[in-house]
N, C-alpha and C positions, 0 to 999 in steps of 0.2 A: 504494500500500500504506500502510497507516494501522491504527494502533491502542497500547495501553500496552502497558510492557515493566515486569519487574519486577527490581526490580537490589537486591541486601543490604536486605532488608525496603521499600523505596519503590516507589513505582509512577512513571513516566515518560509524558508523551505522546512518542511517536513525534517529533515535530518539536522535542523540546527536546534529542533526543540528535543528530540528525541534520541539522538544519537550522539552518549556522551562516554567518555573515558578513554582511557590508553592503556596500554598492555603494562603493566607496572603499577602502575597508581595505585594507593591503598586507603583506608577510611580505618581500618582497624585492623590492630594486630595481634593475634592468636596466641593464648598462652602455648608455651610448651606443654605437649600433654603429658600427665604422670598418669598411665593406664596402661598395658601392655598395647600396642596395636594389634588389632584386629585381623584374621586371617586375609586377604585378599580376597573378592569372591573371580570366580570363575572369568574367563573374558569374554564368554559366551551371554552370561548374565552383566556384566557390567554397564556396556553401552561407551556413549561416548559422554554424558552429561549432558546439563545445559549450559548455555552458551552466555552467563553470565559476563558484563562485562567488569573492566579493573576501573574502578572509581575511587574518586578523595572523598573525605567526609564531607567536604564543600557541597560538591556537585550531589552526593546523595541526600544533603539538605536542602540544597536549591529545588531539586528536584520535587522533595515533597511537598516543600514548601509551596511552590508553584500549582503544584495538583490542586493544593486543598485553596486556592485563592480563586482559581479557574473552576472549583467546585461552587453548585449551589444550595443551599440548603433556608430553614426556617428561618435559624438567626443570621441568614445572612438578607432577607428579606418578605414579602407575602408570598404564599404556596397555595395560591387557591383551587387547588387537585375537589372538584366536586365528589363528595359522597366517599370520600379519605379521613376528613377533619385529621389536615395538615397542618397543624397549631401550636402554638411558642408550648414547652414544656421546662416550667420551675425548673432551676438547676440544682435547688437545694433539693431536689427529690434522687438526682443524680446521688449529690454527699450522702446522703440516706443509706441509697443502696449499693454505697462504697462501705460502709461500717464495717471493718473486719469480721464483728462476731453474726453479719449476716454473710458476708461477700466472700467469706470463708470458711462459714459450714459446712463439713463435708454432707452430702448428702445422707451419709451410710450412720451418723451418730447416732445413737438410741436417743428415744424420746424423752430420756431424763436431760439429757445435753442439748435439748432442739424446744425447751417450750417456747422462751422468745419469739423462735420461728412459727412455729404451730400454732402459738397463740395469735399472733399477726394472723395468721391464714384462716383461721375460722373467724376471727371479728372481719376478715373483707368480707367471708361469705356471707356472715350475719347482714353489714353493712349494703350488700349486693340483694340479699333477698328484701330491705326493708326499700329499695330504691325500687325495684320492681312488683312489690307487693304478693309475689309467690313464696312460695313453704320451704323449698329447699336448694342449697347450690353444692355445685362443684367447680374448682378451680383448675380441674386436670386440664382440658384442653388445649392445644400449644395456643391455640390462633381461632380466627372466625372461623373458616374454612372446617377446621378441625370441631370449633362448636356446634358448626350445621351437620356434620358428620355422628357428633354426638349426639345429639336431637334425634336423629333419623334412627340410631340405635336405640336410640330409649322410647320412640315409635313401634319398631320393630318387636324388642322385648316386651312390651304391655300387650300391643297383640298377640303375643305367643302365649303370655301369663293365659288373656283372656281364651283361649284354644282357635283364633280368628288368623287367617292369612289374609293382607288386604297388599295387593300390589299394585295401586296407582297414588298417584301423588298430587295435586294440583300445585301449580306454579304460574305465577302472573308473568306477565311481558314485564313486569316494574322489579322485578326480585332481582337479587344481587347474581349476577353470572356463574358463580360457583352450586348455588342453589340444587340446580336438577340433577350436578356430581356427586353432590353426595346424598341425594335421595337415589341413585341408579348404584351406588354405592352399596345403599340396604337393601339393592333387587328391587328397587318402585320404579314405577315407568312414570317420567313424569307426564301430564296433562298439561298443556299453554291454555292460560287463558287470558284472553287478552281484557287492556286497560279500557275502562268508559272513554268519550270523547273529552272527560273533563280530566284526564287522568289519571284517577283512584276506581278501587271496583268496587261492582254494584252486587248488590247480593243476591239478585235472578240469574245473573251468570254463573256466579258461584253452583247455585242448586240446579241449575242445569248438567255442570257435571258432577255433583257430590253425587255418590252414592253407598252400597253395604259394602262392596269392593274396593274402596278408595280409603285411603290412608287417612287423609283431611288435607291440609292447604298450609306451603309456605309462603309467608308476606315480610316483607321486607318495610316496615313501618317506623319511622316517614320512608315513603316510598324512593326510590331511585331518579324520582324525578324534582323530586323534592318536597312531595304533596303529602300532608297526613289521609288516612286512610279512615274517612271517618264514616264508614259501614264497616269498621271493624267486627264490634259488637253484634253486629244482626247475621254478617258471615259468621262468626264464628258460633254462634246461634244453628246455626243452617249447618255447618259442619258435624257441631258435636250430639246434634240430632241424629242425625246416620252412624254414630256411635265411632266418629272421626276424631281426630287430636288438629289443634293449632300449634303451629311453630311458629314463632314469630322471630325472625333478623334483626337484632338489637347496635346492627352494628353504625346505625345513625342515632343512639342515643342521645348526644350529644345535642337535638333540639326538643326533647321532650324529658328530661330527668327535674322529678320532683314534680312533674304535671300529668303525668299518664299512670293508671294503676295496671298493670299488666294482666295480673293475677282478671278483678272486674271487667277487663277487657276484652274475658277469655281467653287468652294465651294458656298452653299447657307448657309448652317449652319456650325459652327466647334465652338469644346467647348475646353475651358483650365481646366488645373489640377493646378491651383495657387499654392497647397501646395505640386507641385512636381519640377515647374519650377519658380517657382516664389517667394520662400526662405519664406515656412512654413515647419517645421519639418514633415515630412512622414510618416506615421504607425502610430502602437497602437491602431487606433482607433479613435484618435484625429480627432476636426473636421477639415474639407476642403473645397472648395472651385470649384465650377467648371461652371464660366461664358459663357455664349455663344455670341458670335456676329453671326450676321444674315445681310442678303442681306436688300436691300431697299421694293421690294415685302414682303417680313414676318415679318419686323418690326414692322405691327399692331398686329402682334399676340403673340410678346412680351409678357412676365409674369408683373403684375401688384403685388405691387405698382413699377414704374419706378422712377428713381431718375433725375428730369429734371434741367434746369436753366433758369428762369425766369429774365430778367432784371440779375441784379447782384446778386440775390437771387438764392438757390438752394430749390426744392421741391418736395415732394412724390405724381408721379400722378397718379389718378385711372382711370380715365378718357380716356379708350380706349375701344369701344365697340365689338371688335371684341380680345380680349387678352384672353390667355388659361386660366390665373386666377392666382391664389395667387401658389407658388408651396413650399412657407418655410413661416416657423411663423416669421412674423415681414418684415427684407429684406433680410438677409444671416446671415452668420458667420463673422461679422465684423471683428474680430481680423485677418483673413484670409488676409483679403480682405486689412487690413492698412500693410501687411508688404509685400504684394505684388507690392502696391503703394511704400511705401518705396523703396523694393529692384528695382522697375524699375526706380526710381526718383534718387536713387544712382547710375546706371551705364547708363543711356542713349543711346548715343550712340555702349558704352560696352556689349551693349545687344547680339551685332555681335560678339563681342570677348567668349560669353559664350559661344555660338554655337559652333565657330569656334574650343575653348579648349575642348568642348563635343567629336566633332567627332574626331579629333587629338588625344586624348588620347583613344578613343573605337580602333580603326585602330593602334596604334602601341600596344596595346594589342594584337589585330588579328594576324598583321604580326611577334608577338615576341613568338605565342604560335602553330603559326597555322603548323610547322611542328612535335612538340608534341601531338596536340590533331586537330582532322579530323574539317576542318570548311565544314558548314552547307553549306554555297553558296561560290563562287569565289566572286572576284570584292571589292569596296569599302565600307563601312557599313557606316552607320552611328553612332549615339548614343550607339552604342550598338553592339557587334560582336555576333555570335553564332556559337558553337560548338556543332559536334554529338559525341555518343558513340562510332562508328564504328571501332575506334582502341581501344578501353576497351574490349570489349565483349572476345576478343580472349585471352585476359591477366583473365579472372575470376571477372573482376572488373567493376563496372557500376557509373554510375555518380551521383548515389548518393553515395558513398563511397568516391569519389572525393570531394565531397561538407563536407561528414562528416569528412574528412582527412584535408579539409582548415582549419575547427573550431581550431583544437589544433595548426595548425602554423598560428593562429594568424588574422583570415580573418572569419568575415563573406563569409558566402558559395552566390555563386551567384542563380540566377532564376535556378531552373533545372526541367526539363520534359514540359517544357512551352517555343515554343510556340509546341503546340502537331502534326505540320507537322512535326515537325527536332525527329528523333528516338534517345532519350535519351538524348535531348538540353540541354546545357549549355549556359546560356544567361549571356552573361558582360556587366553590364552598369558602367565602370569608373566613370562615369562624368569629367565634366569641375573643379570641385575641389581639384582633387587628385593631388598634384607635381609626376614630373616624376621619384623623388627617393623612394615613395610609390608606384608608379607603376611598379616600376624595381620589390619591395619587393614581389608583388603580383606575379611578374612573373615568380620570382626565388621559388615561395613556389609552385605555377602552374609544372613547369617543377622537381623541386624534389617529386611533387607526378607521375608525371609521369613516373619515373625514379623508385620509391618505388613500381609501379604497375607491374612494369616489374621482379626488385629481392627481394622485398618480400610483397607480397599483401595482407598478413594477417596483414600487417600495416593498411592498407585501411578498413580492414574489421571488425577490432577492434575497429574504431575511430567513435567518440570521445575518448581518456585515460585522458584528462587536465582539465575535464569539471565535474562541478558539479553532474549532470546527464549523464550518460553512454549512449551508442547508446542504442536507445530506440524501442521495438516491436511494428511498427507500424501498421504492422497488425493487431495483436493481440490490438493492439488499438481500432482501427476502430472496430474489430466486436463484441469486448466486453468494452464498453466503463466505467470507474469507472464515476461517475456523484455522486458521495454522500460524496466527501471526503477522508479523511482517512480507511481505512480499518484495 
C-alpha cells in the first residue's frame, strides 16, 4: 500500500510517516540473561521471524505519540454515534477500578478474601433490579449481545420447565441488529414485523403474528429510531396472552432511567449495556458489560455462579437446579461492573437528571436541524433524533459525504445508513454530556454543510482534506481486501 496523506495543510509520502529506523538503532537494552538458554527449536519449526525494525526510543515515542494525537476519541471531542451513547465517562471511576485490592483480585480467592468484591456485585444487582422495577439480576453477561443471548436462554428454559417447544420469535424492523442472532441462537426463527408509518408498533400487528407456537416479541425500547414504544403495555398484553414472554433491549436506557417501570410495562426479560449507560468507555473493542434482570417466574433459570447474601456474608451460589449454566469464565468483567456501581452510587437520584439531559439535548438537535436536513418521523424523539437523505439526493450528495464533511470541521460523523428503514439515516445521539455551546458547535458545522451541498459539493465529495488518510475506496475495499500488510 503506497500513496500521500495529507496532514494540517502538507502532503506526506507514505514512507516518511511510516517507515522508520536503521539497522543498528536501539531504544532499549536487554539484560544479560541468568537462565540457562533454551534448546534451539528445530529449523523446520522456526521460521524466519518478523521483520521488526531497529528503532531509538525517540522514534518509538514519536511514533506513538503521533498515533494517539491522529486518534479520535470522547475526550478529544463530541461522538454522536446514534443508539451507542458515546458519552464523556468520570475519570475518577477509572481510579476506582485501578484500587489494587479490586484491580488485583485474583479471580480464584475464596469468598472469605472476595466480600469487598461480592458485596459490590450484589448491591449493582440490587441497584439494577430497583432501576428497572423486576425481581431478579445477573451480572454474568460479557456484553449486550451476550445479554440478548441470555434472554433467549432463559426463554428457552421456562418453556422447557413448562413441557412447551415454541420456535418462533417476533422481531421489529426497529430492534437492534444482533436481535434475531441470538434468538436463531436458541433454534427461534425469527418473525419481521414491521414499524407503523409513525415508527413504533401497533399492537394489531403484533396479534396478527402472536400465537401458541411463538416464543413472544423482542423490542428494543426506545426504539432504534429513537421513538419510545408506547403500545408497549397493550403488546405485551397480546403476547403474554398466548402464554409468550417479553424481552425487552435495554440497551438505550440511557433516555428512560428513573421514568419507565419495566417490570408494569410487562417486560419479562431486559438487558443493560453498563459500558454505554453506565460510565465504561465504549468501543475499540474493550470489554463490557450486559446484565439482565428477569421476572420472578425465570429467576430459576438465572446463569450460575449467582452472587447471593447470606447473613451479612456475601456468596457465589451454584446451587440452582434448573439454571442455563455458566455463560463467562469466572462471573463477568469486573472492572465493568465496579464503575457502573460507582457511576450509579454517584448520582442516585441524578439518575432522572441523565435521562432527562439525554432526551433534551437529542430534540433541540432535531428541532435546530430539522429544516436543513428531512427528519425521519415527526413528533418527539428520544435519545437520539434521525434524519433521511431525501433532501441530498437532489443536490448530488449522500450522507455519507455528510458524515465525511463533519470529520474535517471537527466532529466525529454520527451513525449513518442505520437504522436500514430510514433511506440514507442519519442517527444523532448527543447525549446527556454534551453542554449546549458544543451543541450549538455541532449545529453550526451541521447547517454549513448543508449550505456547502447546495454551492459547492465537491467540498463534500472530496472530504476528508484535514485527515491523515484521505477519503478512502470503500468499495474497492471490501472486494479486494489487502490482509498481509504493507505492499
Amino acid at each position: 500500500m503506497t500513496g500521500d496523506y495529507a496532514s494540517g495543510g502538507l502532503v506526506f509520502k507514505e514512507s516518511l510517516l511510516w517507515e522508520k529506523g536503521k539497522k543498528g538503532r536501539m531504544a532499549f537494552s536487554m539484560p544479560l540473561s541468568d537462565v540457562p538458554v533454551a534448546e534451539a527449536l528445530p529449523p523446520a519449526m522456526a521460521g524466519d521471524g518478523p521483520d521488526f525494525p531497529d528503532l531509538s526510543e525517540l522514534e518509538v515515542v514519536r511514533h506513538y505519540t503521533r498515533l494517539s494525537q491522529w486518534n479520535y476519541g470522547v475526550d478529544s471531542g463530541m461522538y454522536p454515534l446514534g443508539s451507542c451513547t458515546m458519552k464523556y465517562n468520570p475519570k475518577i471511576h477509572e481510579k476506582l477500578a485501578a484500587l489494587p485490592g479490586f484491580a488485583t483480585a485474583h479471580p480464584l480467592l475464596p469468598e472469605s478474601l472476595s466480600q469487598g468484591a461480592l458485596g459490590l456485585m450484589f448491591e449493582l444487582q440490587e441497584m439494577l433490579k430497583a432501576i428497572t422495577g423486576l425481581d431478579a439480576a445477573s451480572l454474568q453477561p460479557a456484553a449486550g449481545a451476550h445479554g440478548e443471548l441470555c434472554g433467549m436462554m432463559l426463554f428457552d428454559a421456562c418453556f422447557k420447565a413448562r413441557g412447551e417447544k415454541r420456535t418462533k420469535i417476533i422481531i421489529p424492523d426497529t430492534a437492534h441488529g444482533t436481535n434475531p442472532a441470538s434468538a436463531a441462537l436458541c433454534g427461534m426463527k425469527p418473525l419481521s414485523l414491521r414499524s407503523g408509518p409513525d415508527g413504533i408498533l401497533h399492537a394489531e400487528d403484533v396479534a396478527a403474528l402472536m400465537d401458541e407456537n411463538t416464543a413472544g416479541i423482542m423490542i428494543t425500547n426506545p426504539n432504534t429510531l429513537g421513538l419510545f414504544e408506547t403500545n408497549f403495555a397493550a403488546i405485551a398484553a397480546i403476547v403474554h396472552e398466548k402464554g409468550g414472554l417479553v424481552y425487552c433491549d435495554g440497551a438505550n436506557m440511557n433516555a428512560v432511567m428513573g421514568y419507565v417501570d419495566m417490570k408494569r410495562m410487562g417486560v419479562d426479560v431486559v438487558h443493560f449495556n453498563l459500558h454505554k449507560t453506565f460510565s465504561t468507555p465504549h468501543g475499540g473493542g474493550g470489554p463490557g458489560a450486559g446484565p439482565v434482570c428477569v421476572t420472578r417466574e425465570l429467576e430459576p433459570f438465572l446463569p450460575v455462579p449467582r452472587v447471593v447474601k447470606k447473613d451479612e456474608e456475601f456468596a457465589l451460589e451454584t446451587d440452582f437446579p434448573g439454571s442455563i449454566g455458566r455463560l463467562h469464565a469466572f462471573y463477568g468483567n469486573f472492572g465493568v461492573l465496579l464503575k457502573a456501581w460507582a457511576y450509579i452510587r454517584t448520582l442516585g437520584d441524578d439518575l432522572k437528571r441523565v435521562s432527562e439531559l439525554a432526551v433534551l439535548n437529542a430534540n433541540y438537535i432535531r428541532e435546530s436541524l430539522k429544516d436543513e436536513y428531512n427528519l425521519a418521523y415527526e413528533g418527539i424523539c428520544m435519545h437520539e433524533c434521525v434524519f433521511s437523505d431525501k433532501g441530498l439526493k437532489a443536490l448530488g450528495v449522500t450522507t455519507l459525504d455528510v458524515a465525511k464533511r463533519l470529520i474535517d470541521l471537527g466532529f466525529h460523523p454520527p451513525t449513518v445508513y442505520f437504522p436500514l428503514v430510514v433511506s440514507g439515516s442519519l442517527m444523532v445521539e448527543p447525549t446527556e454530556t454534551e453542554s449546549v455551546e458544543e451543541l450549538n458547535r455541532f449545529i453550526e458545522a451541521m447547517k454549513r454543510i448543508r449550505k456547502e451541498a447546495e454551492s459547492e459539493p465537491e467540498t463534500l465529495l472530496q472530504s476528508p482534506s484535514r485527515t491523515v488518510v484521505g477519503r478512502l475506496d470503500e468499495t474497492g475495499a471490501a472486494r479486494n481486501p489487502c490482509l498481509c500488510g504493507g505492499m
